[in-house]
N, C-alpha and C positions, 0 to 999 in steps of 0.2 A: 265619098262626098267631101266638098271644102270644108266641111267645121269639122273632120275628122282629125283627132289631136297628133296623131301621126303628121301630117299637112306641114302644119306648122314648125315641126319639130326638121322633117325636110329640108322647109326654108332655110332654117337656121343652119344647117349641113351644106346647102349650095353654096350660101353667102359666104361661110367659111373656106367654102373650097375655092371658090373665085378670089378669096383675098392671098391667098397661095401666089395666082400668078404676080403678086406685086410687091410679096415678100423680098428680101435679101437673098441674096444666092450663097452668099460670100460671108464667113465671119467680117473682113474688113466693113462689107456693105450693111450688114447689120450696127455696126460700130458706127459707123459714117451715119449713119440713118438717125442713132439715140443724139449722138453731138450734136445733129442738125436740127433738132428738137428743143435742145440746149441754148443754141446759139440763138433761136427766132426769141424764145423767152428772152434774154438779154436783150435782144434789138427792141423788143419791147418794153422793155426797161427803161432803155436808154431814149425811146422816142415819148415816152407819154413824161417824163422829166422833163426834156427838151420846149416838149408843147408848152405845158406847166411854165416854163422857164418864159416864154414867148409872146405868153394869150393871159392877159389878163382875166378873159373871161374864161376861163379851163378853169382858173381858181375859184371863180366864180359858181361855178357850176355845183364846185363839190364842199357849197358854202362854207370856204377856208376866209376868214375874217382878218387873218395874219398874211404877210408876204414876207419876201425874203430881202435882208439889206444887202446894202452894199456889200457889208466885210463878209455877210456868206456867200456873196457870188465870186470872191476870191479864194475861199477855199472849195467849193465846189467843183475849183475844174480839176483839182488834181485828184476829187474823189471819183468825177466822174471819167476820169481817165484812168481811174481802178478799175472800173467797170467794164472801160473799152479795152481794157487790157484781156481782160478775163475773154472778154467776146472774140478777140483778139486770136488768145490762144486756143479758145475752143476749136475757129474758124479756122485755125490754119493745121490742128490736128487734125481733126478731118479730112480735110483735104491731103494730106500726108496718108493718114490712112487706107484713102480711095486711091489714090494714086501707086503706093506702093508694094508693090505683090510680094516684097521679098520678107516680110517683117513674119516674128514667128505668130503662127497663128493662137498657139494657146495666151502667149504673152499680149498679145492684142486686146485679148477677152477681159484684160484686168481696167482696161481703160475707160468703159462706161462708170465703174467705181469711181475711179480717180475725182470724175467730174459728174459723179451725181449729188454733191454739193452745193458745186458754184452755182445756180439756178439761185436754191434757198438765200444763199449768202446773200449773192446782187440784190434780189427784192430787199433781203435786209436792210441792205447799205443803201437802195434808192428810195424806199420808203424813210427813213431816217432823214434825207436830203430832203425833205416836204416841210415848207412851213406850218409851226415855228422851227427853225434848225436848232437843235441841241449838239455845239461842236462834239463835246465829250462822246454824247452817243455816238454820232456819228464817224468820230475816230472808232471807236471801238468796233465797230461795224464794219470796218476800214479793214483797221489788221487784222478780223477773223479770215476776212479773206484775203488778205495778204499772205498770212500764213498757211492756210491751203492753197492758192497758188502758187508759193513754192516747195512747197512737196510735192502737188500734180508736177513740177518742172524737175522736180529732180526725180522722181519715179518714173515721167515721161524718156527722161535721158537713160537709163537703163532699157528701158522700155526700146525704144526706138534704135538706139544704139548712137554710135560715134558720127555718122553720115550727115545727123541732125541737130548736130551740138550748136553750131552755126545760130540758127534763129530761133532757137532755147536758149541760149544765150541773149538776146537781144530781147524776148518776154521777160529776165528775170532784171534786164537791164531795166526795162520799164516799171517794173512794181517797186524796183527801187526808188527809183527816179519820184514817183508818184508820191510811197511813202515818206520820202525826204523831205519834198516839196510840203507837204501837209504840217508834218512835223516844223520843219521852219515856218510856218505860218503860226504855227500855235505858238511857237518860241517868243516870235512877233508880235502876239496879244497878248503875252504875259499867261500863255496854259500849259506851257511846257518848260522846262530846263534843259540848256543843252550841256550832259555830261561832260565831268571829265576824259578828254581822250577822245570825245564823238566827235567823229566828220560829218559831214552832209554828203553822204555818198552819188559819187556821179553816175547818170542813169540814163537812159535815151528815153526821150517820148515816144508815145504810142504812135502818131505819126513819123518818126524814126523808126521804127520797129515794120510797120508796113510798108514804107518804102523799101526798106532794106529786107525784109524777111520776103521771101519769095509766096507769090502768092495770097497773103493779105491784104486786106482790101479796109478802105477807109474808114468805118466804124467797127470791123472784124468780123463783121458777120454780114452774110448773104440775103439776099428776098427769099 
């Protein structure tokens, strides 16, 4: 009979078996699959900020009382080009990933670690960008993921090998770029000092980074 608890137990055993056929075949495609996961979260990040940025009434909605000034829409972009960096390199690991059959496969396996992080961090750092902005927090916010971006870059380059140094070089170009630019802005309100001995390190933007890094695409992540 139908209500016999077997039944249903069944169900649950077909349903499983049919999601089989749409599994990954492939460590890479399983790899490729969790980053892609990754990246949608960032694009989301980075779109519902956007709107916020755009629609009065988006703020409206989520009866925020406060909006953001001037001087924080000029540090904003270099945070939210922390963000597109991140998206950035997710997006284009991936696609490295998928694309490449020669990479060792157990050394592959370490890469959903690397970036099961940056998810957390981004909400961080784009919840923080919401009015009222708090630069302070908001730095801080900043270089946690700055600093796990490049360790993902320098763990990726072992990882990947010498073949890919190229536009790993051009992600760490950018997070510099970013942080610098921040950093001199705060220098510029009087929240920072600039050291003895510190430069302003020169760095390519994120739109440098995807033009030039193959494959990258204009917010760093895919629909």
């Amino acid at each position: 009979p139908d209500n016999h608890p077997l039944v249903s137990q069944c169900g649950i055993v077909m349903r499983a078996c049919e999601s089989l056929k749409t599994m990954p075949r492939t460590n890479g495609g399983a790899v490729a699959a969790n980053l892609f996961a990754h990246a949608n979260i960032i694009k989301d990040a980075l779109r519902e900020l956007e709107e916020a940025k755009n629609s009065d009434s988006f703020m409206e909605d989520f009866e925020c009382e406060e909006n953001w000034s001037d001087s924080d829409f000029i540090i904003m972009s270099p945070l939210l080009g922390m963000i597109k960096t991140s998206g950035a390199l997710t997006k284009k690991t991936m696609d490295t990933v998928k694309k490449c059959d020669k990479l060792d496969k157990l050394k592959i396996d370490a890469i959903p670690n690397l970036f099961a992080k940056i998810p957390e961090l981004v909400d961080d750092l784009a919840l923080s960008l919401y009015p009222p902005l708090d630069w302070n927090v908001s730095k801080t916010e900043a270089w946690k993921l700055k600093d796990h971006m490049e360790e993902v870059i320098t763990q990726l380059g072992e990882i990947l090998g010498p073949d890919h140094k190229t536009w790993l070089d051009f992600m760490e170009k950018a997070v510099k770029h970013n942080t610098a630019t921040v950093q001199g802005i705060l220098i510029q309100h009087g929240m920072a000092q600039l050291q003895l001995g510190e430069e302003k390190e020169k760095g390519e933007t994120v739109k440098e980074v995807e033009e030039k890094g193959e494959g990258a695409t204009k917010n760093g992540v895919s629909s």
